[in-house]
N, CA, C and O atoms as a DFTB+ gen file, in Angstrom:
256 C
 N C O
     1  1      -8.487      -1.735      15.045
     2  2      -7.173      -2.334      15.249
     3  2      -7.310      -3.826      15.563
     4  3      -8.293      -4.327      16.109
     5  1      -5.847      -4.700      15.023
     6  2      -6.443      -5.822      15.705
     7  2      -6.380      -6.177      16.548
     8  3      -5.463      -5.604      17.136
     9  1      -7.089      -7.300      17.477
    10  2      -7.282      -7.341      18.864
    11  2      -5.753      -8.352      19.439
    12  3      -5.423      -8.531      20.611
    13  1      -5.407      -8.610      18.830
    14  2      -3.682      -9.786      19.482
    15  2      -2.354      -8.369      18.679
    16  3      -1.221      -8.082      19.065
    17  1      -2.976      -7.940      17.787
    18  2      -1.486      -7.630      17.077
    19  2      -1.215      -5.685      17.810
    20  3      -0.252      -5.029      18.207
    21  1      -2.833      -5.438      17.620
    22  2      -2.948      -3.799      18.364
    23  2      -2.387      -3.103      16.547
    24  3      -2.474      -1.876      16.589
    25  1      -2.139      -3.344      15.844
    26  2      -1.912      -2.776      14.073
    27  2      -3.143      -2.604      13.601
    28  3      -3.991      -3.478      13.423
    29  1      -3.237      -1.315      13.376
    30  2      -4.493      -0.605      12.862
    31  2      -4.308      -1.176      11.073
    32  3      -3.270      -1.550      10.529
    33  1      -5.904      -1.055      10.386
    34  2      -5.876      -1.149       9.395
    35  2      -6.784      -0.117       8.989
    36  3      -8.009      -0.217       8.925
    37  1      -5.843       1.216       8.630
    38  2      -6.628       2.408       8.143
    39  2      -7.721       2.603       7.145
    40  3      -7.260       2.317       6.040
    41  1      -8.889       2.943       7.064
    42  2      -9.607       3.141       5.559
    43  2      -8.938       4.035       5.217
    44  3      -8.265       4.946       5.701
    45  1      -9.370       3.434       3.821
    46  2      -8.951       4.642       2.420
    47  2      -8.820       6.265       2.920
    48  3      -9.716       6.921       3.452
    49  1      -7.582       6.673       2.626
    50  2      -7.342       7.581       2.727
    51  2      -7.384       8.642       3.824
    52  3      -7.736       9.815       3.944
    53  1      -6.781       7.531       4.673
    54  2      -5.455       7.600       6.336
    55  2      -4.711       6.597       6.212
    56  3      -4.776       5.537       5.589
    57  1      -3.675       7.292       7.193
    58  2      -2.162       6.687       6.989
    59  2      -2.052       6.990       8.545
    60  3      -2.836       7.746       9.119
    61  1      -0.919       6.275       9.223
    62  2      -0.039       6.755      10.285
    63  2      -0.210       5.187      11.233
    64  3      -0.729       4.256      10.616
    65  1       0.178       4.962      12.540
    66  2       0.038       3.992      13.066
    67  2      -1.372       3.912      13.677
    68  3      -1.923       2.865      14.015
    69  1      -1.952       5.316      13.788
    70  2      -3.602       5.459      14.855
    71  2      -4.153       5.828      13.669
    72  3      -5.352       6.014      13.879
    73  1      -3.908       6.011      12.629
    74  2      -5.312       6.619      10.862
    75  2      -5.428       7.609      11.484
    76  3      -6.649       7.749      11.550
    77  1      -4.709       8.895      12.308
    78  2      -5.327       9.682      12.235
    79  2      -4.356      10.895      11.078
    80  3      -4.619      12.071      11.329
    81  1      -3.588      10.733      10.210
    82  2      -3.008      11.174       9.283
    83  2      -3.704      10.875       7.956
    84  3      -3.537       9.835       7.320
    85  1      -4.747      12.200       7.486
    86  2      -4.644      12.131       6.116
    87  2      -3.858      11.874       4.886
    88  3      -2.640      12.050       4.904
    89  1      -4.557      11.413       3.669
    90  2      -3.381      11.341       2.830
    91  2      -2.535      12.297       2.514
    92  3      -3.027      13.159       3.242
    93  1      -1.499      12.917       1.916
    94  2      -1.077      14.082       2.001
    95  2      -1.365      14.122      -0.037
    96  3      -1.380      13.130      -0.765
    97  1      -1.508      15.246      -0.369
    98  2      -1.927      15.940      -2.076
    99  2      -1.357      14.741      -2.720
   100  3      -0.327      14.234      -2.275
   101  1      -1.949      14.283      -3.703
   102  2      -1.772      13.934      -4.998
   103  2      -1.805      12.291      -4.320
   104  3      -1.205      11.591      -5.136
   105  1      -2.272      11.440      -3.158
   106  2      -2.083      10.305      -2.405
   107  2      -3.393       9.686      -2.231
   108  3      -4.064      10.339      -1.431
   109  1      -4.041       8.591      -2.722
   110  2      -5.042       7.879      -2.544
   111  2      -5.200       6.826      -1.689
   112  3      -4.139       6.371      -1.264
   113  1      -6.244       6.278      -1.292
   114  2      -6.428       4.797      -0.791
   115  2      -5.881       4.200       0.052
   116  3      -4.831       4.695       0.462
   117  1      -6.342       2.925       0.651
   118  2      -5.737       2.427       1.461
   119  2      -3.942       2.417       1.860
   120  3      -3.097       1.721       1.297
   121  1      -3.705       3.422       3.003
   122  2      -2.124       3.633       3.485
   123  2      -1.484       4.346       2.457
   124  3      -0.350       4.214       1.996
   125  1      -2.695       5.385       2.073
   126  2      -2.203       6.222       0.929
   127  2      -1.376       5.836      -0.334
   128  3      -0.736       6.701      -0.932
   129  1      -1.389       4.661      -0.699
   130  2      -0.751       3.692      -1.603
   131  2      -0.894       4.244      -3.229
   132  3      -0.132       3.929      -4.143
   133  1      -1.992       5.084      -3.322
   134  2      -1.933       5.021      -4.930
   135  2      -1.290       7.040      -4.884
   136  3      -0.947       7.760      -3.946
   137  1      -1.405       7.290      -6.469
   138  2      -0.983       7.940      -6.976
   139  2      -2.381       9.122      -7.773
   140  3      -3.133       8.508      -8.530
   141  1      -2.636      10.400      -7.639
   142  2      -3.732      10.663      -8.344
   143  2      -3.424      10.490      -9.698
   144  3      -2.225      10.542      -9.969
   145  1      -4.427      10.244     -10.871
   146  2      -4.031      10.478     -11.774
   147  2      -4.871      11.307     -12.759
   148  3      -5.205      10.903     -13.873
   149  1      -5.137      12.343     -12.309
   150  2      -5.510      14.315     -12.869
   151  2      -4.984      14.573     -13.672
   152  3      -4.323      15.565     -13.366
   153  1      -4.782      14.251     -14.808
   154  2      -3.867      15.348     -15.668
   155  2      -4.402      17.187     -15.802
   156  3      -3.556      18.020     -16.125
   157  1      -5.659      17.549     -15.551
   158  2      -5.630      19.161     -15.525
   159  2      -6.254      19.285     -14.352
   160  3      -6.256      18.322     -13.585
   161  1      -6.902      20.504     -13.998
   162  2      -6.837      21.081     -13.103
   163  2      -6.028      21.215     -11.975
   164  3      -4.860      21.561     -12.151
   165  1      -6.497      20.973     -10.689
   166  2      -5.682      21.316      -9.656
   167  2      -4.674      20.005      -9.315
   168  3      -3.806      20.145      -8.454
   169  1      -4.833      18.707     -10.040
   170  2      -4.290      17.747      -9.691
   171  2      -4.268      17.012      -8.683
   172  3      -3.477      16.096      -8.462
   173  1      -5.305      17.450      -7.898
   174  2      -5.879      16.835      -6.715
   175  2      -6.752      15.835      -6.833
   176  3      -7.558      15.979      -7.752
   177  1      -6.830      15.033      -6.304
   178  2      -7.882      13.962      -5.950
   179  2      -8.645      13.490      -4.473
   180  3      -8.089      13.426      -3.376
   181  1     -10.017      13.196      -4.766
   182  2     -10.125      12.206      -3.255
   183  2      -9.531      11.122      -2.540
   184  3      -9.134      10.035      -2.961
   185  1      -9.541      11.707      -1.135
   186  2      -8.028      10.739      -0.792
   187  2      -8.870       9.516      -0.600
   188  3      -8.105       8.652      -1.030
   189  1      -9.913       8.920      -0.243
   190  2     -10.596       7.658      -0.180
   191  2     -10.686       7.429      -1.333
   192  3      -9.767       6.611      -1.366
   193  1     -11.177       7.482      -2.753
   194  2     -11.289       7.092      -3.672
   195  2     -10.944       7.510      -4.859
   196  3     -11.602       7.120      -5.824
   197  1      -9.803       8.421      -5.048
   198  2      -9.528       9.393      -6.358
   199  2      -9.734       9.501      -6.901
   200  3      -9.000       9.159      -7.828
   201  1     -10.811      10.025      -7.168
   202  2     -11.836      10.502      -8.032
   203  2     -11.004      12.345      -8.090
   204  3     -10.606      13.131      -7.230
   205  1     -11.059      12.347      -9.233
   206  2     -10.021      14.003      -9.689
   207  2     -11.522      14.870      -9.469
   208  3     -12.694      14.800      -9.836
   209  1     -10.312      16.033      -8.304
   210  2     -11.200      17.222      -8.467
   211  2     -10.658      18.136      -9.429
   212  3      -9.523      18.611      -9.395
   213  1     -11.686      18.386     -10.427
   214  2     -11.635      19.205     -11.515
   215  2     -11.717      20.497     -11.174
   216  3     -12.471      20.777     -10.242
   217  1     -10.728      21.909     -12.057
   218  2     -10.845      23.102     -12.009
   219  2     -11.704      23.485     -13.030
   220  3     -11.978      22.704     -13.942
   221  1     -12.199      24.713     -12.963
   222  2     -13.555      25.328     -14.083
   223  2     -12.504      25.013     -15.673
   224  3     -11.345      25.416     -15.780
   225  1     -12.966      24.525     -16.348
   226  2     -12.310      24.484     -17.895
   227  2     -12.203      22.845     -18.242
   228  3     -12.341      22.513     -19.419
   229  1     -11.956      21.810     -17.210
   230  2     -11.411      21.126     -17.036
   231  2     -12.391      19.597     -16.999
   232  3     -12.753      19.450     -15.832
   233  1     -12.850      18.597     -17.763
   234  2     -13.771      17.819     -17.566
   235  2     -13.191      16.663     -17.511
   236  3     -11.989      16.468     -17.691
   237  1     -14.334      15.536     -17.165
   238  2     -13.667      13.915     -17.488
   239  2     -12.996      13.645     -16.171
   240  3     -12.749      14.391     -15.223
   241  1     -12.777      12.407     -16.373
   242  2     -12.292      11.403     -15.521
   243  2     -10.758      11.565     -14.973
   244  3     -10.116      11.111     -14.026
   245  1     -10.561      12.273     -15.846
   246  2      -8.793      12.961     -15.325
   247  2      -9.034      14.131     -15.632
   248  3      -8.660      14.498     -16.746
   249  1      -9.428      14.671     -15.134
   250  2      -9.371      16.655     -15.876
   251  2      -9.035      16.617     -17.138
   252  3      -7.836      16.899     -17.150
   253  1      -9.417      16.422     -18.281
   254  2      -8.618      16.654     -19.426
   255  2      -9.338      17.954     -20.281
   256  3      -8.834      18.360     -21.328
């Protein structure tokens, strides 16, 4: 947090005024700001870096 203002600056993938709120599904990156973009499987991503978690069938950089 900063030391005059006391405003946290969450890493990637926390949100809330203390970071202790994960991103919530389909929410990336810094203050949960981005969007996953999975087109197959579960449509989930890593909330620090969204990187798509793929379901069995499902390959590539977006599940496709």
């Amino acid at each position: 947090c900063h030391h005059v203002t006391g405003e946290c600056s969450c890493p990637p993938g926390w949100t809330g005024h203390d970071c202790k709120h994960p991103c919530s599904s389909g929410r990336w990156g810094r203050d949960c700001a981005n969007s996953c973009a999975c087109d197959g499987g579960d449509g989930g991503c890593d909330p620090a870096t969204g990187t798509c978690s793929c379901q069995p069938g499902f390959t590539g950089q977006h599940c496709q």
